[in-house]
N, C-alpha and C positions, 0 to 999 in steps of 0.2 A: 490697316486694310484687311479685307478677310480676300482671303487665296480664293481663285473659282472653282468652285464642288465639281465644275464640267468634266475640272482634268484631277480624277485620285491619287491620290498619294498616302503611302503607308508612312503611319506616324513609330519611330523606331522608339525603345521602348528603355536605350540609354539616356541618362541626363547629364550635363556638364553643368561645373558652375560658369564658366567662361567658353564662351563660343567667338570665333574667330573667323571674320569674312577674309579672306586675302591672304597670304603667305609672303609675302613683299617685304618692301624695305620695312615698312615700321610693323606688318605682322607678324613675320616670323620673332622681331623681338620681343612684340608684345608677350608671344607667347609662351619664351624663353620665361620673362621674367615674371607670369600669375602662373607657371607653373614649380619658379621657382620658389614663387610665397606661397605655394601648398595647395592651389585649387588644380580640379581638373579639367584640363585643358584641351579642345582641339581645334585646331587649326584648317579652318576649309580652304584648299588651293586648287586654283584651275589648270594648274602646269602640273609638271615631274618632278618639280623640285621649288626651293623654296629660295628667296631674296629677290625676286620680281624685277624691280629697274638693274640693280647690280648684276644679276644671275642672265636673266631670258631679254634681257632688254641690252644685255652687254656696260652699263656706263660704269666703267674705270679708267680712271682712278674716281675714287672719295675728292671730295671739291675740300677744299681747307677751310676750317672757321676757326681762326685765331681770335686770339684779342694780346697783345704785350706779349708775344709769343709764344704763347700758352693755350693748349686745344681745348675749347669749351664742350665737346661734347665727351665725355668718358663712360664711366659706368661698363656697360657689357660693351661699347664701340670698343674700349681697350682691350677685354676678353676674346672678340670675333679678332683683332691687329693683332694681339698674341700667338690666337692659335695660328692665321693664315701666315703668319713670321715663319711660327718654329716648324710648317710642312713645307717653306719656300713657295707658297702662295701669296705672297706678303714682302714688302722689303722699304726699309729707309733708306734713304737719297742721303747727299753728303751735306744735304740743308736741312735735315732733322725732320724732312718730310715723311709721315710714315702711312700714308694714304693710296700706297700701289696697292692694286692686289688684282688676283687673277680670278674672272669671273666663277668659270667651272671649280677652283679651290673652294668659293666660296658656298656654291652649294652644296657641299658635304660638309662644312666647319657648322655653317644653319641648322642641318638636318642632324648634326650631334651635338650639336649644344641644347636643341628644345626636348630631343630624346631623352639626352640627360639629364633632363631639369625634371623630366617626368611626364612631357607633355605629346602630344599628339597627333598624328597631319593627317589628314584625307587628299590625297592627291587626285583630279582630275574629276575635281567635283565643282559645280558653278551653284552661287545660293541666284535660284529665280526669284523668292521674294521673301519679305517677313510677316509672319504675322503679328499682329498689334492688336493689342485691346487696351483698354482704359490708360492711352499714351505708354505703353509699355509692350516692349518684344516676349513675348512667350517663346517663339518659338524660329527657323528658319525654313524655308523649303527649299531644299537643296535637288540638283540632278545631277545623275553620275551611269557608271552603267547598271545601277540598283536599281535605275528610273527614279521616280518621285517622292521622295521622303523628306519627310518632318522631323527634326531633332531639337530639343531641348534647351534652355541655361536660364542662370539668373539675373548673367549679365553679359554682354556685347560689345564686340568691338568690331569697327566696320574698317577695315582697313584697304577695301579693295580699290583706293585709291579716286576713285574717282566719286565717293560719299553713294555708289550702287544700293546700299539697304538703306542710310538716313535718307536718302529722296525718294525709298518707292516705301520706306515708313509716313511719308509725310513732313520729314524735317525741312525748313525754308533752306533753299541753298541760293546763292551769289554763282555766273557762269560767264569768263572772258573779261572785258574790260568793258569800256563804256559803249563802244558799239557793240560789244556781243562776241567780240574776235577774242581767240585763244592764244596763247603762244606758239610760235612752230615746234611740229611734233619733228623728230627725227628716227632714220632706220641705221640704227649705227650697225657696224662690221668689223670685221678684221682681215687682214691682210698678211698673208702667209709668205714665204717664201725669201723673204726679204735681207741685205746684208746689212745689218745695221750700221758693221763699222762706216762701210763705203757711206751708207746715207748719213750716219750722222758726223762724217768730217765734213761732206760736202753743206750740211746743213749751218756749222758751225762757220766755216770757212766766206759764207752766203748771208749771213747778216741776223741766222737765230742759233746763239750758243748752247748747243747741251752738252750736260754734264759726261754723260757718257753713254754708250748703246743700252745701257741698262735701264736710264731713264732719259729717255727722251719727250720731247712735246714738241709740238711744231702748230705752224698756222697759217691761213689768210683768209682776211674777211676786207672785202673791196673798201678801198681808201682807209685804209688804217694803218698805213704804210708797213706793211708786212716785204720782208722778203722775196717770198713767191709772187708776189703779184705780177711781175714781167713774164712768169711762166703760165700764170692763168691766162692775160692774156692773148701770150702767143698760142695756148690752145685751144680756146675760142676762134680766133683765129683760122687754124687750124680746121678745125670743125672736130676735134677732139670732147671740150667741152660746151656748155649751157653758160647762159649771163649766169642765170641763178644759182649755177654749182657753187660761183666766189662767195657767193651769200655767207656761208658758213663755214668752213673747211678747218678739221682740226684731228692731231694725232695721238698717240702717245703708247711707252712702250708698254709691255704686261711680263709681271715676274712670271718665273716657269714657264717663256714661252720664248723660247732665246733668240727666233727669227720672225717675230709677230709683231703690228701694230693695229689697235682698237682704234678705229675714227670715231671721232662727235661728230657723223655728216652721213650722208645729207641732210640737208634740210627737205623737209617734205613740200610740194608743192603750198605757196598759198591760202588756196580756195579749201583744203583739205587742212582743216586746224581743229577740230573738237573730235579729240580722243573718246569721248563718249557718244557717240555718233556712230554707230557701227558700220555703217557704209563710209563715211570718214576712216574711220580705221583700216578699213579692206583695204580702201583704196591707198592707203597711204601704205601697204606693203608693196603695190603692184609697182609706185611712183617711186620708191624707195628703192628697189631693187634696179631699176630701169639706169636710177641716178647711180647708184654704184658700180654698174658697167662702166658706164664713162669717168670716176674716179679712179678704177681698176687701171682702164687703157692711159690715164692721167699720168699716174704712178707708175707705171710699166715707161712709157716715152719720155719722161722730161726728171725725174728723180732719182741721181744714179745709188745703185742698191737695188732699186726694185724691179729691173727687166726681167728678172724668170720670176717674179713675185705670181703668187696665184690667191681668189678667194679662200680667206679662212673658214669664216663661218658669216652665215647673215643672222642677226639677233633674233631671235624666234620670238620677238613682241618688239612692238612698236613704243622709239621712248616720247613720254606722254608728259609733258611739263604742267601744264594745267589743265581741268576742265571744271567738277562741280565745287566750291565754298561750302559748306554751312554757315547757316546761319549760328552759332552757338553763344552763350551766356554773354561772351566775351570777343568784340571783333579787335584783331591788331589791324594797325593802322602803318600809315608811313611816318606819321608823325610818331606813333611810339617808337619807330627805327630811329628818326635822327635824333628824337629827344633820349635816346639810348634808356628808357622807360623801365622799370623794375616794379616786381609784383612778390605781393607776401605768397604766392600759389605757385611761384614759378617753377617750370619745369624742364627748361630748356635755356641756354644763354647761346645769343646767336650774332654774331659781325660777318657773314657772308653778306655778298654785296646783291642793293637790290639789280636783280639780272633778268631783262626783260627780253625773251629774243621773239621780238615782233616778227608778225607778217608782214608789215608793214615796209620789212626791211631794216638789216641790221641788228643791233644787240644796244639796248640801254644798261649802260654800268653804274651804278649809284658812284662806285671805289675810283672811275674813271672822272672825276668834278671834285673841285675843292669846296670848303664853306666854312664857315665859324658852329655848326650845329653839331652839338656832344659826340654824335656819330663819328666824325671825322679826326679824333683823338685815337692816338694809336693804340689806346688801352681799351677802348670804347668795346661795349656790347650791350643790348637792350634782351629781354626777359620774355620768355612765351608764356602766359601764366596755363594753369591746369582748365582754367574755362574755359578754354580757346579750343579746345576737344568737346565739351561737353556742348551735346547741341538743343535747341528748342524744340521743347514738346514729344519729347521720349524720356522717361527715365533714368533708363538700366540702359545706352550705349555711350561709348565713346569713340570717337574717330581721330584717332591722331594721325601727322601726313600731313601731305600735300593738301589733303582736304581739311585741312581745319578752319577753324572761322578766322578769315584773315582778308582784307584790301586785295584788289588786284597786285597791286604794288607790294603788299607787304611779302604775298604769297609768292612772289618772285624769289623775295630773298630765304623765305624759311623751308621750303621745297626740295631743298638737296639733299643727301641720303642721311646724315651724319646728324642733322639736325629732326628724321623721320626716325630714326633709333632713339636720339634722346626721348623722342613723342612718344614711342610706342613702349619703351622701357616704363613709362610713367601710367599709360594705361593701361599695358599688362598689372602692374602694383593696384591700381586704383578698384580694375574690373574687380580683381581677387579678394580686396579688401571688401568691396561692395557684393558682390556676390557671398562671403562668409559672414560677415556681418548686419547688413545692411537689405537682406532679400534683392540686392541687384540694382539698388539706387544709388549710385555712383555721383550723385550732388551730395550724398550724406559724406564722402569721403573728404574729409578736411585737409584743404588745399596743401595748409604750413605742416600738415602731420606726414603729410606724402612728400614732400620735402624734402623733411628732416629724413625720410626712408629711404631715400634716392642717394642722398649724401650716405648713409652707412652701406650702401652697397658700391661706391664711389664715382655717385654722378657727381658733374661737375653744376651744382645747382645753388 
């Protein structure tokens, strides 16, 4: 697309070989790891800091993706679990879970691991558009308080989550399910103040056992016979809470934070489901906050521990489970999940379950149904290959994430952070290679060679 002459912009006079939409889950790795293979690297971010859903969007802990109890995703996941460990940002449960971590930890563990790779961030800069010529990005137009500038690379990565530069490049993208409906967006929180011992005897003693105040999780989602549901109820009831607050309700503890718990809730209204929708977005701060007053008064009256509890923090973004696909070389499917599917290009090995949290109401669990299909073997995992980023009709990008070319369904289950690190580990390597190599075309990068690279820096691939 060519940018409109109406509104100028100064074209800055540096060039990268790798240029970076988004700062997030799978950008700040990507950028960690092309600047750890030698190219130079910057990272455009629209916040203050960098890891996007983990960070400014609050979601911890890391969701598990095992297979025969074994974490499929490694490489730089275990370098980010190391460091947040040894600051006490971090910590393993007495089930070998080592998926805690503390959001605010994590943005400073991000911001010195890309620094020391070599690489670079522009903080509180948004790319408006890209410019294309002969199916290729030249260049990005970013705004910040520089105003309007043009910056440079040979090769691209869009990580801003919702595929923002492959669809205003022109890349075909997939959007929601077959009506058009997206998954519920949520405004998660945290909640300060809290005694955990008192809540988590009471919680143990109530029908959900945790381990201990260090890690806890809790729940209820209507008829799924939770525990709490007699006390949703009764504050309904009450006039306490909303039908809809039971929709989704869920807790859990956060190391370095000795009297805090992070919700996954609310859920955001219905009508309000496409995160790329900017009036969808707004509004789903306004709806969100509204909803966590009445969680707040929820947990103050009926969960003992939390009577002098006070707001923590509200997540400074809105968490955004699905909105644009690409369309790219390679779409995964549901059928590649349960036929647990493997690829000579593969880049990622995934057994999270597909997790679908309709508007519709509810949460589809693939993990929650039995069957004879490969999937359901407790060793089982199926293969993201490297096509699965790379999209139609641009050269020199790649998009790993949430947005890659993937099923509605499929995209449920590869979405979650752990498996947006493995993605973005693999096209940080590929940008880099393609950008020194290759002038920026990142089809020339061969699948099983990026592979074999992944493994000597010890993805689990």
């Amino acid at each position: 697309m060519n940018f409109p002459l109406s509104l100028p912009y100064t074209h800055l006079p540096q060039r990268w070989d790798v240029l970076i939409a988004g700062g997030g889950t799978a950008g700040a790795i990507a950028g960690i790891a092309a600047a750890r293979e030698g190219a130079k690297v910057l990272v455009l971010e629209a916040q203050g800091s960098l890891g996007g859903t983990g960070t400014n969007a609050w979601v911890t802990p890391l969701m598990k993706n095992v297979s025969g109890g074994v974490n499929l995703n490694r490489g730089l996941t275990d370098q980010l679990k190391a460091r947040l460990l040894s600051r006490g940002d971090g910590a393993h449960d007495g089930g070998g879970n080592d998926n805690w971590f503390n959001p605010e930890g994590l943005k400073y563990v991000l911001e010195r691991m890309l620094i020391e790779a070599g690489g670079e961030v522009l903080y509180h800069t948004n790319v408006v558009a890209p410019i294309v010529k002969d199916e290729r990005i030249t260049s990005l137009v970013i705004h910040n308080k520089g105003s309007l500038q043009a910056i440079s690379a040979d090769a691209f990565i869009d990580a801003t989550g919702d595929a923002d530069v492959a669809a205003a490049a022109g890349v075909p993208f997939h959007a929601g399910d077959e009506d058009g409906l997206h998954q519920a967006m949520s405004l998660r929180f945290s909640l300060a103040g809290v005694d955990l011992e008192r809540l988590c005897a009471f919680l143990t003693q109530n029908g959900q056992w945790q381990e201990s105040p260090r890690f806890m999780h809790f729940w209820m989602v209507w008829n799924k016979k939770s525990s709490l549901e007699p006390l949703f109820r009764q504050a309904i009831s009450d006039g306490v809470l909303e039908e809809r607050d039971g929709d989704y309700f869920q807790a859990f503890s956060v190391p370095g934070r000795a009297s805090e718990l992070s919700f996954n809730c609310p859920r955001i209204r219905a009508d309000l489901n496409d995160g790329a929708n900017p009036w969808h977005l707004s509004a789903a701060q306004t709806d969100g906050r509204e909803s966590i007053e009445r969680l707040i008064n929820f947990c103050r009256l009926y969960l003992p521990g939390c009577e002098d509890a006070y707001l923590g923090t509200y997540a400074p973004m809105v968490g955004v489970r699905e909105t644009r696909r690409i369309v790219g070389d390679y779409t995964l499917t549901l059928t590649d999940i349960l036929e647990c599917r493997k690829f000579e290009d593969s880049i990622c090995k995934n057994h999270y379950p597909v997790d679908i949290h309709s508007v519709k109401g509810g949460a589809k669990l693939l993990h929650e149904r039995e069957g004879t299909a490969p999937y359901f073997a407790a060793d089982a995992y199926h293969e993201i290959p490297y096509r699965a980023i790379v999209p139609q009709g641009i050269s020199n990008l790649l998009v790993p994430g949430r947005s890659a070319s993937s099923s509605f369904e499929a995209q449920s289950s590869i979405r979650v952070q752990q498996n947006c690190h493995s993605m973005g580990e693999a096209a940080g390597v590929a940008a880099a290679w393609a950008a020194r190599e290759y002038g920026g075309d990142v089809r020339r990068v061969g699948g099983a060679a990026l592979r074999e690279r992944l493994r000597e820096w010890g993805a689990n691939v």
